[in-house]
N, C-alpha and C positions, 0 to 999 in steps of 0.2 A: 838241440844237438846240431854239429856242422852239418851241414848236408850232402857237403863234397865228402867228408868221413861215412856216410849214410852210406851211398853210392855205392862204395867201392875203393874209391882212393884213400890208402889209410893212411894216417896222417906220418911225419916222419918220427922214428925214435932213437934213444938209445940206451945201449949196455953198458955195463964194465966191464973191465979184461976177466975179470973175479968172476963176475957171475956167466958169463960166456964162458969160462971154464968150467964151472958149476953142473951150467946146461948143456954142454957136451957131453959132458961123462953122463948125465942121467939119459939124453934123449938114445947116446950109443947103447942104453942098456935097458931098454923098454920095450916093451914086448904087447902094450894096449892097445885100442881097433884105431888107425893109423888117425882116423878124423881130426881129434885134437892134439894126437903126436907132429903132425903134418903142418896143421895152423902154429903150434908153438914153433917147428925146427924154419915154416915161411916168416915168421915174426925174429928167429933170435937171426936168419940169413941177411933179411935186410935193413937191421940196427946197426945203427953207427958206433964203435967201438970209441967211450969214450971215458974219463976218468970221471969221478961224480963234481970235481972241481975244474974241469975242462974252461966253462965258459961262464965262469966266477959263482955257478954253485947254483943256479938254477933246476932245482929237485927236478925226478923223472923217478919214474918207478921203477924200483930194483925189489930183487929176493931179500926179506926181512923190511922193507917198507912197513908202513902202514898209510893206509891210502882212505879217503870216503872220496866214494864215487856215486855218482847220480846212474840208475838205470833208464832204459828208455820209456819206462811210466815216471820218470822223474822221485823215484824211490830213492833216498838216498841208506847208504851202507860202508861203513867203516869195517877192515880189516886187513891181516897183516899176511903179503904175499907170500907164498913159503913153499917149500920142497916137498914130497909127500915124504920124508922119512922126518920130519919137524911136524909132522900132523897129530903126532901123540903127545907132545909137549907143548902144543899151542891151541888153545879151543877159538883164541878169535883168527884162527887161521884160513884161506885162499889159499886152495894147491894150485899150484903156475900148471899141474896137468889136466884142468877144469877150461873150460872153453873161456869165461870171464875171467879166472886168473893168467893164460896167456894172452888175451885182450889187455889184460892191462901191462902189462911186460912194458917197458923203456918210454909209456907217457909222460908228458908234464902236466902240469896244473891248467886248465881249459880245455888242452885238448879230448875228443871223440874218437871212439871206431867203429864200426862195426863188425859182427862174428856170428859165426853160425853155432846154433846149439846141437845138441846131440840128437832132438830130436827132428832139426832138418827147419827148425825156425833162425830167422835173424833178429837178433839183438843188440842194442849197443850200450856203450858207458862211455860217462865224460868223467873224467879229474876231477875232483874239488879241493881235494888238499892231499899234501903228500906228507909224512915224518920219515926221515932218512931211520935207515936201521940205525940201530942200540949200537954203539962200540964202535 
C-alpha cells in the first residue's frame, strides 16, 4: 500500500456528473448513523467532477463498476459498486453506503486509501483492476 494513502492523505479522485447526481439524491435521503454517511458525502465533496472519457479513458471507479481490489492483508476481492436499492438484483454487489464501497468511490487502477470501519478500526484497499459498467 501507499503510505502517504495510509496516513491520511487520500489519494485524488474522481466522479461523474451521472453518478454525483445519483449520490446526491441518495445521501439527501438517508437517515443511517452519520459515520459512513459523512465519509461517503467527505469523499463525493472532494472528487473532481469528470466525464469517464475526460482524460482519454483512464478507468476510476464509478456506481456499476466492477473492481478487484486488494485489502490490507493483501486479500484480493472482485465486485460490483452499487446502490443499495441494486442490492436485490446483484449478489456480487458492494453497497457505496459500506465503509469499503465508499473507499473505493472515484479510484483508479494502483491507487490506495485508507478508512475507518464501523467498528472504529482502519482499513485500506488498493485498485487492481476496474471494468467500466454495462451500457
Amino acid at each position: 500500500m501507499n503510505r502517504k494513502s495510509m496516513l491520511g492523505d487520500p489519494p485524488p479522485i474522481r466522479i461523474t456528473p451521472h453518478d454525483l447526481g445519483r449520490l446526491d439524491v441518495l445521501l439527501a435521503h438517508l437517515s443511517q448513523p452519520a459515520g459512513v454517511i459523512d465519509f461517503l458525502q467527505r469523499e463525493v465533496d472532494r472528487a473532481d467532477v469528470a466525464d469517464y472519457s475526460d482524460d482519454g479513458g483512464t478507468p476510476f471507479v464509478r456506481l456499476g463498476s466492477r473492481v478487484t481490489f486488494a485489502d490490507d492483508r493483501g486479500t484480493r476481492h472482485t465486485a460490483t459498486l452499487i446502490t443499495p436499492d441494486e442490492a436485490a438484483r446483484r449478489q456480487d454487489g458492494i453497497s457505496i453506503l459500506t465503509p469499503v464501497g465508499a473507499a473505493l468511490l472515484g479510484l483508479s487502477e494502483g491507487q490506495s486509501i485508507a478508512y475507518g470501519t464501523l467498528d472504529g478500526r482502519t482499513k485500506s484497499v488498493q485498485v487492481l483492476r476496474i471494468e467500466p459498467p454495462a451500457g
